[in-house]
C-alpha positions in Angstrom: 70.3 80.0 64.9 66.8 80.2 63.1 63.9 81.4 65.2 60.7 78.8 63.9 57.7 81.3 63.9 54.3 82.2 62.4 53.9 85.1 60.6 50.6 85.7 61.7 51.3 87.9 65.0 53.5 89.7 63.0 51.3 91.1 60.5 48.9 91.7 63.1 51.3 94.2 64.6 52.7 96.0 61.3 48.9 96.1 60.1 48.1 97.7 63.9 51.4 100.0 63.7 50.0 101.1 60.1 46.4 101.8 61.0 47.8 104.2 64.4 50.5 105.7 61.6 47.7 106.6 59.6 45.6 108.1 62.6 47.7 109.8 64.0 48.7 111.4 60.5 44.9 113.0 60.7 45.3 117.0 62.4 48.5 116.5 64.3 49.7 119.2 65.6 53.3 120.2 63.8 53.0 118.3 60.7 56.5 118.8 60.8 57.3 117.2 64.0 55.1 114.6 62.5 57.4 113.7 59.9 60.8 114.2 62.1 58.7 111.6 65.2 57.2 108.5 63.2 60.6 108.3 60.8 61.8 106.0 63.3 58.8 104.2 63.1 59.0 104.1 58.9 62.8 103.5 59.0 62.4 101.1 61.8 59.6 98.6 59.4 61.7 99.4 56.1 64.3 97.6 57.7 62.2 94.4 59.5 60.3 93.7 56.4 62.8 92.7 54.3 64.8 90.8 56.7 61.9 89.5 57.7 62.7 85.9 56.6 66.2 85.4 57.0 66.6 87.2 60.7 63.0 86.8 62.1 63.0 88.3 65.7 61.8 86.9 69.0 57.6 87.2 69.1 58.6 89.1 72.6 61.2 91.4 70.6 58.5 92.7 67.8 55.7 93.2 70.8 58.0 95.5 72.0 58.7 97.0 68.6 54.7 97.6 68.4 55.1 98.9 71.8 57.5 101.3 70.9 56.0 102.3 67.9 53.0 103.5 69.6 54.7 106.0 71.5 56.5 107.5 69.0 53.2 107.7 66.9 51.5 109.3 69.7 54.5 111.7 70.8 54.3 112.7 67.2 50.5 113.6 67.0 50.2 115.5 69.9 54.1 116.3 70.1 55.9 115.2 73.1 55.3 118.4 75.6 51.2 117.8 74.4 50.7 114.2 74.8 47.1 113.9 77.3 48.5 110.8 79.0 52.0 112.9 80.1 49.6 116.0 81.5 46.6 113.4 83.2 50.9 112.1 85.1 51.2 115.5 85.3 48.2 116.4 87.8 48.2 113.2 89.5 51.9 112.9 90.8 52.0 117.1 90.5 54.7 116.9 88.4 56.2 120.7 86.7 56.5 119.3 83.5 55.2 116.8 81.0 57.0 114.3 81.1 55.7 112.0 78.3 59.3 112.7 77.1 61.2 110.8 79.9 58.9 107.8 79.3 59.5 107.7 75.8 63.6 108.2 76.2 63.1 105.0 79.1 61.5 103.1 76.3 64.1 104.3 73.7 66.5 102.4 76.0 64.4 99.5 77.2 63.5 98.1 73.8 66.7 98.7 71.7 68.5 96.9 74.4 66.4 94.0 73.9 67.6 93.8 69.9 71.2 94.9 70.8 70.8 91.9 73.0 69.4 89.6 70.5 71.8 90.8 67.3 74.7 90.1 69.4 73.3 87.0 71.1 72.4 85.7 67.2 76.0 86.7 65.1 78.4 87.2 67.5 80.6 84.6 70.5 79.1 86.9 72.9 76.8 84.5 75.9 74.8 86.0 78.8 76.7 87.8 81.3 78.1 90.6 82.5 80.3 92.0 79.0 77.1 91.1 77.2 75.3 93.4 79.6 77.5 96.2 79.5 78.1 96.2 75.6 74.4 96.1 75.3 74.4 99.4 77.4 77.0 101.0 75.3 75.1 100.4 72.3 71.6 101.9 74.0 73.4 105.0 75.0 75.2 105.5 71.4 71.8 105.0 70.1 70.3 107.8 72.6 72.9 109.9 72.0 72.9 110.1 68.3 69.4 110.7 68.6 70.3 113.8 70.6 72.7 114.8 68.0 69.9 114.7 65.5 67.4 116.6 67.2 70.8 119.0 67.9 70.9 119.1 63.6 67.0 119.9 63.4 67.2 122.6 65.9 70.0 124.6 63.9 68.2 124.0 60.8 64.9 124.8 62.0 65.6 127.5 64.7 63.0 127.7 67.0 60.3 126.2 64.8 62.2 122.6 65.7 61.3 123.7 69.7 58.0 120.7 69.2 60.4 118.7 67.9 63.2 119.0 71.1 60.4 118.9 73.5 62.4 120.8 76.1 60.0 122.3 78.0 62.4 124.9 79.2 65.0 122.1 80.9 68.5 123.1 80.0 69.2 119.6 81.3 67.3 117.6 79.0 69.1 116.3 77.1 71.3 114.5 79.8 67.8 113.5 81.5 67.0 112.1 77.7 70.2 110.1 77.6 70.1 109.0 81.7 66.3 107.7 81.1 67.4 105.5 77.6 70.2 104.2 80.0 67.7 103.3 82.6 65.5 101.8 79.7 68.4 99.6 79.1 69.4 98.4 82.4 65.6 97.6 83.6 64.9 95.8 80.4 68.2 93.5 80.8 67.3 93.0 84.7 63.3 92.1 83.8 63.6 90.7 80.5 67.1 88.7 79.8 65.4 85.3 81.3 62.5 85.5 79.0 64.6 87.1 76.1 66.9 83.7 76.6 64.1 81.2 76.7 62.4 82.3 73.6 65.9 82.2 71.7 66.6 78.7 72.9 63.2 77.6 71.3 65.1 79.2 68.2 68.1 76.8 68.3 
């Protein structure tokens, strides 16, 4: 399958995802957790660059991308327990917590499953349906919980000046809320998303 595209809108979004990179670069507030919360974001465009022209994504895939970029960005300038939008959620639902950190875990789920979906849709027998589904949600919550098991690493390397970086906030449950939201991220994007994910890969065939 090839996916006919411009590369216009793409740019658009790496040039977008740059500028907020380099913003939010400007005073954060752990330049450390800086560095550990927009290497995703690095990693993540080191990787779609190259392959850029012989596995172009779905336009819908690489909005989400940018999406998802954005709130790591954010999450890293203000870190995750700081964020403005989490506390303004915070006062209006009187919430104990910021929870900026669940959103972003939902979204860790929601749009990898979306490009576990595609990759496995695009180079391998797998078709819509209900082992597609589940496999997708294997891979979200291996993703989520390596993720964990880094921010596990930084914590005994760092000691408590990695406690920006694990955004606990005091929850000794958080990581299992972390890897619950990611699968929730996962499930709600396949429910929502799998009929427009479909008809913008048959337009690739």
């Amino acid at each position: 399958m090839t996916y006919e595209r411009s590369a216009t809108e793409p740019l658009i979004l790496l040039g977008l995802t740059l500028v907020a990179l380099v913003v939010s670069g400007v005073g954060p507030y752990d330049r450390t957790t800086w560095y550990l919360e927009v290497a995703p974001v690095v990693i993540g465009a080191a990787i779609l660059i190259p392959t850029y022209r012989r596995f172009p994504l779905t336009p819908l895939l690489y909005r989400l991308i940018f999406v998802h970029a954005l709130v790591l960005i954010l999450g890293g300038h203000y870190t995750y327990a700081r964020v403005p939008l989490g506390f303004w959620a915070q006062d209006l639902f009187d919430l104990v917590r910021n929870h900026y950190d669940r959103f972003a875990h939902f979204v860790q789920g929601f749009v990898p499953a979306l490009l576990a979906r595609e990759v496995l849709l695009r180079k391998s027998p797998l078709r819509p349906g209900g082992w597609l589904f589940f496999l997708v949600v294997c891979v979200c919550l291996g993703f989520s919980a390596t993720y964990e098991l880094l921010e596990w690493a930084a914590a005994v390397a760092g000691g408590s000046a990695a406690e920006d970086f694990l955004g606990t906030q005091g929850d000794v449950w958080d990581t299992q809320w972390d890897m619950f939201m990611a699968l929730l991220g996962a499930i709600t994007a396949q429910v929502a998303l799998s009929r427009v994910h479909d008809r913008e890969l048959a337009r690739g065939v």
